[in-house]
C-alpha positions, 0 to 999 in steps of 0.5 A: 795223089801220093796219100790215094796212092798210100791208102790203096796200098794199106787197104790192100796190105790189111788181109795179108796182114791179117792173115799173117796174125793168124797164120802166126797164132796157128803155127804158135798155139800149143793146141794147134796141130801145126805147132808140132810141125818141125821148124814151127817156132821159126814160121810162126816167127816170121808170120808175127813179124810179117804182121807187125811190119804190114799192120795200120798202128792205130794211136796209143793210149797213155794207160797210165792208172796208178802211180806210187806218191811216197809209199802209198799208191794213187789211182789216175784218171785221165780228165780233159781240162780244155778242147780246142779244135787242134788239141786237147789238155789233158789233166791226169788226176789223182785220187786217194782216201789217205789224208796224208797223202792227200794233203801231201799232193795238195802242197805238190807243184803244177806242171804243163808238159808241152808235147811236140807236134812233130809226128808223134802222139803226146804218149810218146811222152809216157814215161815223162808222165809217168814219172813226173807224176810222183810228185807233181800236178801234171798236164799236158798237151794232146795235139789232134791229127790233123786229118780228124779235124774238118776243114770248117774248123779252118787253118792253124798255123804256128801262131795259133800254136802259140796263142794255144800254149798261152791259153793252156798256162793261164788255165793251169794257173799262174804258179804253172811249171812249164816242160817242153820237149823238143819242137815246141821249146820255140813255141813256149818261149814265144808265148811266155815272153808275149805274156811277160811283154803283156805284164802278164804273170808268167809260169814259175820256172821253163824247162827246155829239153832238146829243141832247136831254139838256135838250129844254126848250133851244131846242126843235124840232119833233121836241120840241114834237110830244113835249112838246105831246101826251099821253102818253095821244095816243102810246099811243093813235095810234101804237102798233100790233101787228106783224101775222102775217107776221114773227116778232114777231107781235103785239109792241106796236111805233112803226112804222118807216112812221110814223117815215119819214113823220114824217121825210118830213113835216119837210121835204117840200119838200126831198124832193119837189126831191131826187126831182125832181133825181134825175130830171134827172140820170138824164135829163141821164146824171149818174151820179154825182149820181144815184149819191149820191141813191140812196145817201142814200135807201137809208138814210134810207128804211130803217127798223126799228120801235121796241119800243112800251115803249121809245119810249113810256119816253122820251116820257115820261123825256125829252120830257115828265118831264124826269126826268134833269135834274130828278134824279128818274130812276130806272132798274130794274136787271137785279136789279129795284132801281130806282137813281136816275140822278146825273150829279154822280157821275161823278169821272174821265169826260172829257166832250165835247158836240157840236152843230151849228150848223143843228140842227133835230132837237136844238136849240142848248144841248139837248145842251150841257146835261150839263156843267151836271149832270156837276158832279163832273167837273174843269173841265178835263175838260169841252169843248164843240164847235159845228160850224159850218153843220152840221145835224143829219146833218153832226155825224156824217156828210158833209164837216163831221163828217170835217173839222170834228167828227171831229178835234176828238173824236180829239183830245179822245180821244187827250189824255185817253187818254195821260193815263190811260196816264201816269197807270197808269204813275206808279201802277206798273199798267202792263199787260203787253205782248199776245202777238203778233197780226195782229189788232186 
């Protein structure tokens, strides 16, 4: 009933936020008579604000169409490499006629950037793309709103995230890097150590950015509402049904109005002063910080609602079994076998974690964690990266992930990626060279 209630409301609000668009436009334009009107900069001020804080935020688009590789600019185009009824794989390839540059790409490492299903869209990871660009192949995972799937497409749980993230790997290749932010940490080391228990070819290395694979370690807020309420509470408050009006009508989902207001209600302090600045300078004709306000809310106030099984599974797996580091997970393949999750099998994958220092999503050492359960993994494979005065969106996004994050994990990507070059080689398994491309 709560999401009928919710989207009468937004149906209602729509005109009144149109019309405070216009309103806005009219008192601003400087055509407009009204614009002479005393005061005017201050009323159309407040119209645009009204808007902003009224309107439907509709999903973002990465827009992502050049990137600079060494000196020379590439253009990227956006290819979906796989579809799955819950997610896409998204390539961003990039083209060229400059035969150095090419073949300098061509040498360049793979990577799959595991995006969270937490309530975000993947662009949230823009800047992550972007920058990763430069030098590497990216991939990442564009995980579907649950209330555009069909019921007929049936559940997902998270072992089907699981088995997802290891399909994704196989399709990139085997020399894969893999990168995930927050929430799916706990999912990529799942899949990874199911493939090494298999005696599959795991990625080369896995770089781990603030998640909570241990949410025992210095828990958050976002940890103790999971740890403190029972799953009994979850089920019965915070799952509804997709009402008539999209194509996954009557899917069991987590609302993305309920997330944002969860997201909303960790800081409302910062958030009624960010909207409170915004309008300051509209008044003051600050463009570019208005600019950046409305970039940074057109993503965070977009949100997808999450398929209740899975997020009722993690719940569960992560934040109240513990069920990864008490070795007792065990993940339903696509066969229906269940597998038990051992990280100590993994031999031959690097690992990187990364935390930041402020983090109040995924608290000091939670992600730290996997070194202690990756035991079969050589110590000199192992690294750990505190990124200072960082909070939980500086590890991957803004100024600290490009300065601070971003070199360390091309650093620790290309090292280890040259290693397994030299290694192929001593072994004699060299590939053959690629025919000629002006794609990569």
């Amino acid at each position: 009933m709560l999401y009928q209630i919710y989207e009468t409301n937004r149906a209602w609000l729509s005109p009144f936020s149109e019309f405070a668009s216009a309103a806005s436009k009219l008192y601003s334009h400087p055509l407009s008579p009204m614009a002479q009107m005393p005061q005017a900069h201050r009323v159309a001020a407040g119209f645009d604000l009204m808007h902003r804080l009224t309107k439907e935020y509709e999903k973002p688009a990465f827009d992502i169409r050049e990137v600079k590789v060494g000196d020379a600019e590439v253009v990227i185009q956006e290819q979906v490499a796989d579809t799955k009824p819950f997610c896409r794989l998204i390539r961003f390839k990039r083209f060229t006629d400059d035969a150095e540059v090419l073949a300098q790409m061509r040498e360049q490492p793979s990577v799959l950037v595991v995006a969270p299903l937490s309530g975000h869209h993947a662009t949230l990871l823009r800047d992550t793309v972007r920058t990763l660009l430069h030098d590497h192949k990216v991939y990442i995972t564009e995980w579907i709103d649950a209330r555009l799937v069909p019921t007929e497409e049936g559940a997902f749980h998270l072992d089907d995230y699981v088995n997802y993230v290891q399909e994704f790997i196989r399709i990139v290749g085997s020399n894969v890097h893999v990168i995930s932010v927050c929430q799916p940490t706990v999912p990529v080391l799942a899949a990874v150590s199911l493939m090494a228990s298999r005696g599959e070819k795991t990625p080369l290395t896995m770089t781990m950015m603030g998640g909570p694979i241990d949410a025992r370690k210095s828990p958050t807020a976002v940890n103790n509402l999971a740890m403190n309420k029972a799953y009994e509470w979850f089920e019965a408050n915070v799952i509804y049904r997709v009402p008539p009006n999209y194509p996954g009508v009557n899917r069991r989902v987590y609302p993305g109005f309920l997330q944002h207001t969860g997201f909303v209600a960790m800081n409302p302090d910062r958030h009624a002063t960010s909207h409170y600045d915004y309008f300051l300078d509209l008044v003051r004709g600050d463009g570019d910080s208005a600019e950046a306000h409305r970039q940074f809310y057109d993503e965070y106030n977009a949100v997808l609602d999450l398929p209740a099984e899975y997020y009722l599974d993690t719940i569960k797996t992560v934040f109240q079994d513990f069920a990864l580091v008490n070795g007792t997970w065990q993940v339903r393949n696509p066969d229906g076998e269940l597998e038990l999750v051992r990280p100590q099998d993994i031999k031959t994958t690097a690992l990187l974690t990364v935390e930041g220092e402020l983090d109040d999503i995924s608290g000091a050492g939670q992600t730290e964690a996997a070194h202690d359960l990756c035991t079969g993994i050589p110590k000199g494979r192992h690294q750990h990266y505190i990124v200072k005065g960082a909070g939980h969106y500086g590890i991957f996004s803004g100024r600290r992930w490009r300065e601070m994050a971003y070199p360390e994990i091309k650093a620790f990507i290309y090292a280890h990626n040259e290693l397994a070059r030299v290694s192929a080689r001593a072994a004699g398994k060299t590939a053959p060279a690629k025919t000629s491309s002006k794609a990569k």
